[in-house]
N, C-alpha and C positions, 0 to 999 in steps of 0.2 A: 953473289953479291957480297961486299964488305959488312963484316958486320956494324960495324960506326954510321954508316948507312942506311942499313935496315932499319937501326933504331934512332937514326936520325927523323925515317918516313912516319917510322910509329907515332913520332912526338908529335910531329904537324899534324897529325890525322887527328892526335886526341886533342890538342889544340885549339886545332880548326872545328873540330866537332864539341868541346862544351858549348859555345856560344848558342850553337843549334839546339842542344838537348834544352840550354835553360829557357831558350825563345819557347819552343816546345812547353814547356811546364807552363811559363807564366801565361800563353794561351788559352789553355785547357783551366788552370785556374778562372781566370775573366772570362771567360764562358760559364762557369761554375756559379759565379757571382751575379753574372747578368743575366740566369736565369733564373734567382733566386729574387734576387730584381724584381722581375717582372713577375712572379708570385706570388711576392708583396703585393704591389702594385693593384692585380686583381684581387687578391683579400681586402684592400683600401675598400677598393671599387663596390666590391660587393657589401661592405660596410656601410658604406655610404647611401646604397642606393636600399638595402634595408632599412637605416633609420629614416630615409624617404618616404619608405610605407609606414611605416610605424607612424609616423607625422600627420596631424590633421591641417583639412585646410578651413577656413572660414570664409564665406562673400555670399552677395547677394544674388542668389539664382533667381531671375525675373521677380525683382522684386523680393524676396520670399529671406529670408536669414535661412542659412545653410552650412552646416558642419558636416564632413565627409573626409573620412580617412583618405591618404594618396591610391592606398591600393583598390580604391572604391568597392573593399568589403563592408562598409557602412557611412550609414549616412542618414542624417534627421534633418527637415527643413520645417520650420515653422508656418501656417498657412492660419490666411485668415479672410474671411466673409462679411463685410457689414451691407446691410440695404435699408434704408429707412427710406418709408413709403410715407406720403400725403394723400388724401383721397379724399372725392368730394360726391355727392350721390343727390342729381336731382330726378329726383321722381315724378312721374307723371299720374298714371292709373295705377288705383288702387294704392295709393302712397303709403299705405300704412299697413300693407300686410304682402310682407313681413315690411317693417320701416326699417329701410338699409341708413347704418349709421355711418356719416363723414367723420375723419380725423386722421390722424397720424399712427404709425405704427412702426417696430425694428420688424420688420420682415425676417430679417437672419443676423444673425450677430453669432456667428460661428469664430468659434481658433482651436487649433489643434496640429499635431504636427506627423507627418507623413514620411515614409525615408525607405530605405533597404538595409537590411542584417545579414550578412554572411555572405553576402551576395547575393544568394540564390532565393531570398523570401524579402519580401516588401510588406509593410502595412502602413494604417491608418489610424489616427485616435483624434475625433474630430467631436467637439461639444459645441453644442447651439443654445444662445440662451434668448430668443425669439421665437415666433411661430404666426399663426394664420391669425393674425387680429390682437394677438394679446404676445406679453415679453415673457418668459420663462424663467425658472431658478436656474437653468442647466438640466440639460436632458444628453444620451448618446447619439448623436446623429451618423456617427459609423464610428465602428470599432472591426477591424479583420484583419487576420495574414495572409499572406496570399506567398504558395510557395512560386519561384518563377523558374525554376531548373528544367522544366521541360519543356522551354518555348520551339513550340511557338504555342503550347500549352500552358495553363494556369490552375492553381485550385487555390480557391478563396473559400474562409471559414468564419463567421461572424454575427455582426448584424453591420447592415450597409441598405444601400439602393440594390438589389439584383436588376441585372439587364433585361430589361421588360420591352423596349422599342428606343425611337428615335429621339424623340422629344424627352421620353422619359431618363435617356440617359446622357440630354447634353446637361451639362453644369450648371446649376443654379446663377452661378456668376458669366454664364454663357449665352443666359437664356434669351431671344430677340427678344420679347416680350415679358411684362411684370410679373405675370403668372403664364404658366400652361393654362392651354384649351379645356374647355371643361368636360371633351371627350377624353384626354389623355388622364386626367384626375382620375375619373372615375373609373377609369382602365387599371392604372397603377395601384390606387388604396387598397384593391380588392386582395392582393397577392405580393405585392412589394412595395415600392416608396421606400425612404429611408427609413433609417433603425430596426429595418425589419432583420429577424433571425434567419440565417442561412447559411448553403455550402455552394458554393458553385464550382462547375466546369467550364471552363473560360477555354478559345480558340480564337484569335489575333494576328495579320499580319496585313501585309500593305497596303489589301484590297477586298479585306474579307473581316467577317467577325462572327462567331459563332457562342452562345452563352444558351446552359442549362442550370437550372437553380430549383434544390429542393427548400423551400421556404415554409418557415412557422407564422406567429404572433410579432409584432412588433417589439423590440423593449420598452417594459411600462406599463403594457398593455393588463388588464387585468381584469377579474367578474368572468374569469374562463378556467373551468376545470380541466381537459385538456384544449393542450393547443393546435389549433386551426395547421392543415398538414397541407400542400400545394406543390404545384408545379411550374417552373417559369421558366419559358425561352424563348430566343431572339434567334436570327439570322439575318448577318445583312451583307452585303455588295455590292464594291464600287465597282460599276462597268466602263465606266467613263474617267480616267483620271490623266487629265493633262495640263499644261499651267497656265491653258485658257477657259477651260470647261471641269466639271465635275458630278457625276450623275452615281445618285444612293438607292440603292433597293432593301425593302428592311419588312421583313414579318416577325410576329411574334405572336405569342397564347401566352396563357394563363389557365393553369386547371386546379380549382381547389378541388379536392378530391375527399374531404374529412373537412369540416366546418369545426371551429370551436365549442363544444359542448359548456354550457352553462351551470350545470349541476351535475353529478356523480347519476350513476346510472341509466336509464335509457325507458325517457318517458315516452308515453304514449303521445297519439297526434295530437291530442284535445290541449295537450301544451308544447310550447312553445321549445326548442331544442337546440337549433340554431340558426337564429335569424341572420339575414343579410340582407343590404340595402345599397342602392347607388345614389347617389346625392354628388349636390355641387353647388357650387355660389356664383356671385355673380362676377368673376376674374378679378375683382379688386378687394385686396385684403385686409383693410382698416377696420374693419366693425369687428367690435371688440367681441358681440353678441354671437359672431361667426355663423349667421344666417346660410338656409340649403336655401337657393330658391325654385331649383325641382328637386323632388326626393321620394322616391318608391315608398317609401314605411318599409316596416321588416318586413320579411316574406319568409317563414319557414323552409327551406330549403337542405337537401342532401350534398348536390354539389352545385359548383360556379364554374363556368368557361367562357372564356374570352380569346377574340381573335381579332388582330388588328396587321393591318397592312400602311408602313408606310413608305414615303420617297422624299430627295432633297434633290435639288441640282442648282447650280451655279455655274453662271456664264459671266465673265467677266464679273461685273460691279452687281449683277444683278443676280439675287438668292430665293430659289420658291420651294417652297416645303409645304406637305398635305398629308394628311392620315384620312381612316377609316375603320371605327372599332364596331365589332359585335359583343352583346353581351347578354349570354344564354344561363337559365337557371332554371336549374332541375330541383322541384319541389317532393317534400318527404311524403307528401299526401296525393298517391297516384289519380285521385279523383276529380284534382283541378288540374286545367293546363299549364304545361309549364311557358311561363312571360320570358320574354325576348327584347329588346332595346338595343338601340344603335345608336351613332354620334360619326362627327368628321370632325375636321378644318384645314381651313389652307391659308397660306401668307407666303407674303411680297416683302423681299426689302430689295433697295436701291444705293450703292454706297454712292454718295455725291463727288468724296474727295478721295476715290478711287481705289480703295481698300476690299481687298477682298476676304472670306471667312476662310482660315486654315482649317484643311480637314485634320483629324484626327485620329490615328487609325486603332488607337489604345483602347476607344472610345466609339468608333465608329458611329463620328456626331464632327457637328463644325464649330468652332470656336469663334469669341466674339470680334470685333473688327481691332487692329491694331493700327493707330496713327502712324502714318509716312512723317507728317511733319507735325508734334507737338506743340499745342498753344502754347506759349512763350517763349519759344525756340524763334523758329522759321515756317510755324503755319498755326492753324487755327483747329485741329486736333483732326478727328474725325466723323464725319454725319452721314448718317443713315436715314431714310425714310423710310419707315413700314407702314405695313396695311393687312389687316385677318379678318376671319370673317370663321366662327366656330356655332356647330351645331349639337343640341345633346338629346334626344328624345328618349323619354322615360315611360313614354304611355305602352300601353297593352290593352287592347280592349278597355278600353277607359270611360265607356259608357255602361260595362258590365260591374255589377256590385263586386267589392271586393270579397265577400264571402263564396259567388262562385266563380272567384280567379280572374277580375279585372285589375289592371292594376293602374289607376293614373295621376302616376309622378310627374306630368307637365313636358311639355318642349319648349327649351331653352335658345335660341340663338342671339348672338354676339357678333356686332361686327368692330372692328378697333384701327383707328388713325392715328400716326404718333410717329415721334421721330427717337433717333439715341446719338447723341453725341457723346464721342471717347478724346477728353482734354490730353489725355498723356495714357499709357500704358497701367491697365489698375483702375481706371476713375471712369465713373461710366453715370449720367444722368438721362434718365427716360423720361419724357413727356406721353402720356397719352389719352384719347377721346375715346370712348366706348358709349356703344346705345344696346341696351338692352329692351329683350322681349320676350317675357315668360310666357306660356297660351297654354291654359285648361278649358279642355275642350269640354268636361265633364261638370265644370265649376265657373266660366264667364266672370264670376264675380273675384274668380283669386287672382286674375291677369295682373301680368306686373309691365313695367315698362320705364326706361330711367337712363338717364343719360348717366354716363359716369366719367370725373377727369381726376387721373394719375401723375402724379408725380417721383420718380423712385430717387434715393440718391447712393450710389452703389462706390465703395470700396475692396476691390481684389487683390492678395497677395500668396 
């Protein structure tokens, strides 16, 4: 080949070929850049969606004022309980003993706020400044943490309600009724009810509930040198749960096991060491006097057990719920027998304008009715008819003197008609008729008997 030639091929080759080498570079550059791009881009991203958690949110969770981080490691919501009651008390036999007083009264006047920290722990810090007949300075009506990392596990630390039964653990703003039965009273005061000091082991899911609680003294409580030591648990189960039907099965006990000692060391029988008593009034809580109208007296005693069975079920509009408590006491003086007492009740409601009660499985209890169509809206809220009927016997050998171990605190039964209309979500006004009937069988002359009518006016958030 020529050489003018040759290097004529050469030129065209190198030519032809820079254009190629620099497409080449500027390529591999702009791939360079637009992964660098897109780098960016996810560091934005991730930026962004950090200061998203970082950021709280504020609204109103049913009603309730509520603050809760995006990444819902925390969160505080404000709650609050009012119930102002009216009450009127006509008495028939024996009108004046005890004379049940009519008037007005806050039933609860609770606020306090409730929330989750860290995620994994929840509590409660709830003040009441009401009670049974009379209004309060402020007292604790729950204070606890509750870790919740090992659900379907819980352990709660504090003073609270512990889960004692059915009735005893739907919500004060849940309740069909102005008070619990005056079997479940006397079941709960013994070993739990609120502010009481405790730990529990909590088990919770769909269809089940399971609650153990070593429980002390209430907060407050005092004239006790150590404190009263106990046992408390619940088991319930829903067998039945469909979105036309729903059926509860629920036992519980109660074992004080240690009573609270009154003075430092360990007297003999001939006094007193520590006494216990069951009592209860008459379902309506206005008397400021806070009359028992049965009531065992103290009874020196070692230990307290209680055993109570109950059930809920709901079919469509219509809700029936019953108990049945035992309540046994082992006295410190082997020479008398140990007294035994029992109590029930049962109720009906009816929803008219078609509402049914949400179960709750947090709680393994029903919650109270919520309006389809609110008064002022497009309906006239929602109405319920109820109807109870509760029984509480205190007697034991009750024709026996109580020196050789009779004991007779009376039988109580209660039967209650009354309706509850819910205007809007939160507002709940109860109407009810109650007829009362004390019977001492040992005393004829202490019979009591008295119509009673209720009025409650109830605030929930």
């Amino acid at each position: 080949m020529d050489k003018s030639i040759g290097h004529a091929v050469l030129a065209g080759v190198f030519l032809f070929g820079l254009p190629a080498a620099a497409q080449a570079q500027t390529d591999s550059r702009v791939t360079v850049l637009e992964q660098e791009l897109h780098d960016i881009r996810a560091q934005v991203a991730e930026l962004k969606k950090a200061q998203g958690q970082a950021q709280s949110k504020v609204g109103l969770d049913n009603g309730r004022l509520t603050v809760a981080r995006a990444n819902g490691r925390f969160t505080l919501s404000l709650r609050a309980l009012l119930q102002y009651d009216m009450g009127y008390f006509a008495q028939g036999k024996n009108g004046t003993v005890p004379d049940l007083s009519s008037g007005t009264n806050f039933r609860r006047a609770q606020i306090g706020v409730v929330g989750t920290a860290f995620r994994d722990w929840s509590y409660n810090f709830t003040l009441d400044f009401a009670g049974n007949g009379v209004e309060k300075s402020g007292y604790i009506y729950s204070a606890y943490l509750e870790y919740d990392g090992l659900k379907p596990f819980a352990v709660r630390i504090g003073a609270y309600t512990p889960p004692q039964g059915l009735e005893d653990q739907t919500g004060s703003g849940d309740l069909l009724f102005n008070e619990r039965a005056s079997s479940v009273d006397a079941a709960r005061n013994t070993a739990g009810a609120p502010s009481r000091s405790a730990v529990s082991l909590l088990l919770a899911g769909d269809t089940y509930f399971a609650g153990l609680s070593y429980t002390g003294n209430k907060v407050g409580d005092t004239g006790a040198f150590d404190e009263q030591q106990a046992l408390v648990g619940r088991l319930a189960w829903l067998p039945v749960n469909t979105s036309d039907a729903k059926w509860l099965l629920d036992g519980n006990f109660s074992h004080v096991f240690k009573l609270a000692d009154k003075a430092p060391g360990n007297p003999p029988l001939t006094t007193t060491l520590s006494p216990v008593s069951f009592s209860a009034g008459p379902e309506l809580a206005v008397d400021n006097n806070g009359p028992k109208t049965v009531n065992t007296g103290n009874i020196d005693a070692s230990s307290v057990t209680i055993f109570g069975a109950e059930s809920a079920a709901e079919f469509h509009t219509l809700f029936l719920q019953g108990g049945w408590f035992h309540y046994a006491i082992a006295r410190r003086d082997p020479a008398l027998p140990d007294p035994s007492f029992h109590g029930w009740y049962a109720l009906a409601t009816w929803s008219l304008t078609g509402e049914t009660h949400a179960y709750d499985p947090a709680t393994a209890t029903f919650r109270g009715l919520k309006p389809l169509h609110g008064l002022g809206s497009d309906g006239f809220g929602a109405w319920e008819l109820k109807a109870r009927y509760s029984s509480l016997d205190l007697d034991d050998n009750p024709l026996t003197a109580a020196a050789a171990g009779g004991v007779a605190g009376g039988v109580q039964n209660i039967w209650t008609l009354g309706t509850n209309w819910y205007p809007t979500n939160g507002i709940r006004f109860a109407f009810e008729y109650s007829n009362l009937h004390v019977h001492h069988v040992n005393l004829p002359a202490s019979d009591i008997s008295a119509d009673e009518f209720g009025l409650r006016t109830q605030l929930s958030l």
